[in-house]
Each structure stands twice: as C-alpha cells, then as structure tokens.
C-alpha positions as CSV (number, residue, x, y, z in Angstrom):
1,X,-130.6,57.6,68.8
2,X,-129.3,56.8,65.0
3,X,-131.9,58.0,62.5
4,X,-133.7,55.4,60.4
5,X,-132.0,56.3,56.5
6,X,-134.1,55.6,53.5
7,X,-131.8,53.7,51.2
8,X,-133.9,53.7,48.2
9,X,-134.0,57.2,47.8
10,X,-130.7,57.5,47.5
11,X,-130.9,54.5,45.0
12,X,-133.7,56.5,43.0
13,X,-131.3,59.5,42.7
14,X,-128.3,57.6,42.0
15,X,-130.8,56.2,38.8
16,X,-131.5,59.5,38.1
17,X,-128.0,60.4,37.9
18,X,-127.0,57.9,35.5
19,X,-130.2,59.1,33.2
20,X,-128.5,62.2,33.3
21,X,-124.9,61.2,32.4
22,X,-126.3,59.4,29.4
23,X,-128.8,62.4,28.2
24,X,-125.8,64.7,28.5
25,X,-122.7,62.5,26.9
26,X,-125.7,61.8,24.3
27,X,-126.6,65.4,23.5
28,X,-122.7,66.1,23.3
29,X,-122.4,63.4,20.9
30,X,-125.3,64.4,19.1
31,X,-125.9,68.3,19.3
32,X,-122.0,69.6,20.2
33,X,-120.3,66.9,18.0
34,X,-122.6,67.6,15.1
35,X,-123.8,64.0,15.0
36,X,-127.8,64.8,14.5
37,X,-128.6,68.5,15.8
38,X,-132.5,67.7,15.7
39,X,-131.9,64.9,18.7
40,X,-133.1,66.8,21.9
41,X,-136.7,67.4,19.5
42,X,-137.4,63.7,18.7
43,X,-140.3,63.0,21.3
44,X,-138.7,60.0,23.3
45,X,-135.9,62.1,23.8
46,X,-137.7,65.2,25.0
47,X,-140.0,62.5,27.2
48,X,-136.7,60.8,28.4
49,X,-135.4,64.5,29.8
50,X,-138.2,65.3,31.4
51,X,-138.1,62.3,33.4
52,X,-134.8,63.2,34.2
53,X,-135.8,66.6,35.4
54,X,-138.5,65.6,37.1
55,X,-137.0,62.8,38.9
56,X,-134.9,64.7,40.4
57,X,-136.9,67.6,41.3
58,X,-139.2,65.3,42.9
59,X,-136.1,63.6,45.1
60,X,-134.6,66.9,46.4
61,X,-138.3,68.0,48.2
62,X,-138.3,64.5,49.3
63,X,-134.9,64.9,50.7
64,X,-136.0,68.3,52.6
65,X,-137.4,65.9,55.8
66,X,-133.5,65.0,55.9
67,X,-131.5,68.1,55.8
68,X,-130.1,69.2,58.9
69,X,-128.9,72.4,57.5
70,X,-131.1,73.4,54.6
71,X,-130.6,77.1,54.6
72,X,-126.8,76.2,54.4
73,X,-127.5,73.5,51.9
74,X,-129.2,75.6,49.6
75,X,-126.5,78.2,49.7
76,X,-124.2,75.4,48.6
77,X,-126.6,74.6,45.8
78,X,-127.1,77.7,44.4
79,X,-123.2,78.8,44.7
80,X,-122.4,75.8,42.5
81,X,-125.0,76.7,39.9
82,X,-123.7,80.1,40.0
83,X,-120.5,78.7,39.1
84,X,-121.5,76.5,36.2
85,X,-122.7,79.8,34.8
86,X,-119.7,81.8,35.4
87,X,-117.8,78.5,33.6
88,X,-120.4,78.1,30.3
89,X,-120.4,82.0,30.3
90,X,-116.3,82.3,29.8
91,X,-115.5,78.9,28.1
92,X,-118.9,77.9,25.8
93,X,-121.0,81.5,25.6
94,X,-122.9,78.8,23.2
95,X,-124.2,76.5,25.8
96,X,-124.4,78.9,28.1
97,X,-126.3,78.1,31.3
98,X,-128.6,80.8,33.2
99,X,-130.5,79.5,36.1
100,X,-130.0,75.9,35.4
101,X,-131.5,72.8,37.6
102,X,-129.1,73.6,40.8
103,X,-130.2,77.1,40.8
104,X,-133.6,76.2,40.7
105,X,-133.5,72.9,43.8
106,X,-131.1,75.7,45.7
107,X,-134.0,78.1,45.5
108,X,-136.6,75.6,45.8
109,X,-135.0,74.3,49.3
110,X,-134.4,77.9,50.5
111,X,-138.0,79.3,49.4
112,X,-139.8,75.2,50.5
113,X,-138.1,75.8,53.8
114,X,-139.2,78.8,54.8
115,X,-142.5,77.8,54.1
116,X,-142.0,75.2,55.9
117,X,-144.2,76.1,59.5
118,X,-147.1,76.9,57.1
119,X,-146.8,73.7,54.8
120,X,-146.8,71.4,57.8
121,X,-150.1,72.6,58.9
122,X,-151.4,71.3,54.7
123,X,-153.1,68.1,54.9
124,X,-150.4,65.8,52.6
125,X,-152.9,64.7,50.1
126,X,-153.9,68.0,49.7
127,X,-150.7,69.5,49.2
128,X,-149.4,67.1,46.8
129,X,-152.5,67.5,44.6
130,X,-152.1,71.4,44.8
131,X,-148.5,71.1,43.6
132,X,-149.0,69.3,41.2
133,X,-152.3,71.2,39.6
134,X,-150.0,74.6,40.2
135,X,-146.9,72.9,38.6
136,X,-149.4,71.9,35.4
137,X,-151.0,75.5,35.3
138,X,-147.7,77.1,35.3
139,X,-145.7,74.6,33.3
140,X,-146.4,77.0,30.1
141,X,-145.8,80.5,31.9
142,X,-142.1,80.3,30.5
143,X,-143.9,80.3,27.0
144,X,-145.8,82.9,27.5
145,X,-148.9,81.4,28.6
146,X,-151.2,79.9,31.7
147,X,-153.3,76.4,31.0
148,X,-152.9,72.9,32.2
149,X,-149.5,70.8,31.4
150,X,-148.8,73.1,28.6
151,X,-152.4,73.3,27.0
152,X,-153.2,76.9,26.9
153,X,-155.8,78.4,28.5
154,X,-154.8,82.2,28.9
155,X,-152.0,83.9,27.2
156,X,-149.9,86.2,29.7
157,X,-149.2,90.1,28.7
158,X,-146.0,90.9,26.8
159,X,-145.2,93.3,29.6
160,X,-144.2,91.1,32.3
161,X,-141.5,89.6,29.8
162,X,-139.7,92.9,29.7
163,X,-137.9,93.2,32.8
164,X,-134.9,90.5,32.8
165,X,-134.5,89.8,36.2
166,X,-138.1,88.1,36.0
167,X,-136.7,85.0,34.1
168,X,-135.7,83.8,37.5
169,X,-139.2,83.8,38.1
170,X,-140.2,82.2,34.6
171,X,-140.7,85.5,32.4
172,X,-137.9,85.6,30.5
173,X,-137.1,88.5,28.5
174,X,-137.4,88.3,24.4
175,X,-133.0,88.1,24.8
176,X,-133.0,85.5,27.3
177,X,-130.7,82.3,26.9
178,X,-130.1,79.3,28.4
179,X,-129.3,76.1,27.3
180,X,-130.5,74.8,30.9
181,X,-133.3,76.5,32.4
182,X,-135.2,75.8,35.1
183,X,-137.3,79.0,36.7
184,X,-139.0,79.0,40.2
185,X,-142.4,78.6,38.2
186,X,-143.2,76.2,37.5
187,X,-141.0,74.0,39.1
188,X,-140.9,75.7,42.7
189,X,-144.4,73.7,43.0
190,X,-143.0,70.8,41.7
191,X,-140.5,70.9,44.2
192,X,-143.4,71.4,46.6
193,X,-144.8,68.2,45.5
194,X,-142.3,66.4,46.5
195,X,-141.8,67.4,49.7
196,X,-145.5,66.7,50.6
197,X,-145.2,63.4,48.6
198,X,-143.1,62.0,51.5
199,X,-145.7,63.1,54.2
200,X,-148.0,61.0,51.8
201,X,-145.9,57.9,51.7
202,X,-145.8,58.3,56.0
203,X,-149.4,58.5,55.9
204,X,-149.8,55.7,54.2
205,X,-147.0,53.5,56.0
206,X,-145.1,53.0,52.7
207,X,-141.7,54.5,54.3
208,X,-140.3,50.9,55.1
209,X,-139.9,50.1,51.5
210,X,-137.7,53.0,51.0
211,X,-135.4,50.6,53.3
212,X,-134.6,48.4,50.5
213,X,-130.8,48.6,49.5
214,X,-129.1,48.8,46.2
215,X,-125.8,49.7,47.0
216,X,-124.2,50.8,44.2
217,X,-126.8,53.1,43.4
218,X,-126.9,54.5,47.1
219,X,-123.1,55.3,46.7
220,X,-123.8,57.1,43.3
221,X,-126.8,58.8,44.9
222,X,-124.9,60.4,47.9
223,X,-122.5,62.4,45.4
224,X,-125.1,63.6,43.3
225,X,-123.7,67.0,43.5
226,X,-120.3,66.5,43.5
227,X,-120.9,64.2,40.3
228,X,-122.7,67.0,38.6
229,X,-120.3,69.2,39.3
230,X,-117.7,67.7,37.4
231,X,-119.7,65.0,35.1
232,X,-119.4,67.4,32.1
233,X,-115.4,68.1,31.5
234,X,-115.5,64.4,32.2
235,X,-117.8,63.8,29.3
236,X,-116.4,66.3,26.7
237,X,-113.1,64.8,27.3
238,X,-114.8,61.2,26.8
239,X,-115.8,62.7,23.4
240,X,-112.7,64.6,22.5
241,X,-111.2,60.9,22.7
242,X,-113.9,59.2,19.9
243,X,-114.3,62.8,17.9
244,X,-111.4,64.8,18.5
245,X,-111.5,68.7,18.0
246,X,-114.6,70.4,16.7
C-alpha cells in the first residue's frame, strides 16, 4: 500500500529554505563583509529570522508522523551539526557555532520520539496549546529569566548558569558563544508543537490540502539538509566574487 505524501509540507520547508539562504548570504553581506554590522538588530530583520526559525522548527515535529527511522534520523541530524561546529570552530572561531538549529531538531526528534507512547495518549488541542504556552514561558530562560514570550515574570538564580554543559539545556554559562544557538528549552516544546499541530490538522480533516503541489519547492524541500549543509561555503564564495578578501 503506497503512503498518501503531503506535498505542501515539503513546499513550506523548501520556502523556508530559501528564507534562510537569503537571511544568511544577507547577514554575510552585511555583518562578515562589514556592509552595516547593526543589520541582524533592526526589528524586521530580527522578526524575519524568527520566522525562519520557527518555520522550520514547526516542520521538523510535523515531519516526525513520517519518519521511518527517527532514532537514526536524528543521529544523522545531530552528527551534521556536530560537524558545522567542528568546521566554524577550526576555520571562523568568530562565527563560531555551538548547538546550532540541527543540533537542536536532532535532539528535538530523539527526545519528541521517545516521548512518543506518552504524547499520543495528549488530546491534540491540548498538546499544541501546552507547547506553545511552555515554548513562551521558557523562550527567556536563555536570558536568564522565566515569563511569557520574553516578558519577564521570574528571574532564574545565577547558579544554574555556572556549569557549561547546561547551555545545551538553555543555561549558558557567562563564557558561552554561539553565533547560532538553539537550546532544548525553549525550543524542545516548540518542536512539540509541531508535532501535535499535525494531529490537529487530522482532527480537523485539513490534511488533504497538504496535497497541493508546488514542485519546485517540493524538490528544494526534500534536500533541506543536504542544502544546509553546504549552502554557506556556497554563499561566502558568492561574496568573495562581489567583495573579494576581507
């Protein structure tokens, strides 16, 4: 029996992708380049990467129902974020990047699968409202604080920022850098969300729209990793070509 596949959502990550590719050959224009280094602060821009991030955040626990081999896949995931850090750490110490995105969906898929017995048993609405009320109360924890979407509402001890292992976790340590950092809270329940958001869209019958096809996005989106992977180089040599050597 062939499995029904849900075109659109590898459309919506294939978008997602190209958001990225700009933000990134953007920022190298802008930040590495020297062009403007106050860019990533100016609001639309900061707006425009979170979309990014959450987009595709939200996709990956979507794309849990699909995996075959999730423990495997998020071995895969994590490897290559592993990777990019060894790279950044050897060739630009300055944009070095310590539990990036890929770490972060590896762990997500590893930790979200299982969970997975015990989250099927969650009413979908219910779940997707508790991830995303966890993913606002945590959203600040890397900051030092607890609240609601980055509001404080409790500030956390210094203490639990001392140990430097816990920045996987989202307590980084005063010495802590990354130019690309993603810890399991808050996103973990964002990740969650998504994955409960697709039980939602069953629930409510909505899955036959995810038929619709837009094919060169579905080919982009089925590569997203493999794109990632090697979208920077790609970009920086892009650059060298309008800039030259900085």
């Amino acid at each position: 029996m062939t499995r029904q596949r849900y075109y659109l959502i590898d459309a919506l990550r294939g978008f997602a992708l190209l958001n990225m590719l700009a933000f990134h050959f953007l920022y190298d224009v802008y930040v590495i380049y020297g062009l403007d280094f106050r860019w990533p602060g100016y609001p639309g821009i900061v707006a425009w990467e979170r979309f990014i991030c959450v987009s595709f955040i939200v996709l990956s626990g979507i794309s849990l129902h699909f995996s075959r081999h999730a423990y495997r896949r998020g071995l895969i995931i994590n490897a290559c974020g592993l990777l990019i850090t060894l790279v950044t750490w050897i060739f630009v110490p300055e944009q070095m990047i310590v539990f990036g995105v890929l770490n972060c969906i590896g762990c997500a898929m590893l930790l979200t699968q299982l969970m997975r017995r015990l989250l099927d048993k969650i009413n979908p609405f219910a779940g997707l409202a508790a991830g995303l009320l966890l993913f606002g109360f945590f959203y600040g924890l890397p900051n030092g604080f607890v609240g609601f979407f980055g509001v404080p509402l409790a500030q956390v001890p210094d203490f639990f920022y001392t140990f430097p292992p816990l920045a996987v976790v989202g307590l980084p340590s005063p010495g802590f850098f990354s130019t690309d950092y993603f810890p399991l809270l808050p996103w973990l329940f964002l990740y969650i969300a998504g994955f409960f958001l697709w039980r939602v869209i069953l629930s409510l019958r909505w899955e036959r729209f995810f038929t619709l096809r837009v094919p060169v996005l579905e080919v982009i989106g089925r590569y997203t990793l493999w794109i990632y992977m090697i979208h920077q180089p790609v970009l920086m040599g892009i650059a060298y070509l309008f800039f030259g050597m900085r």
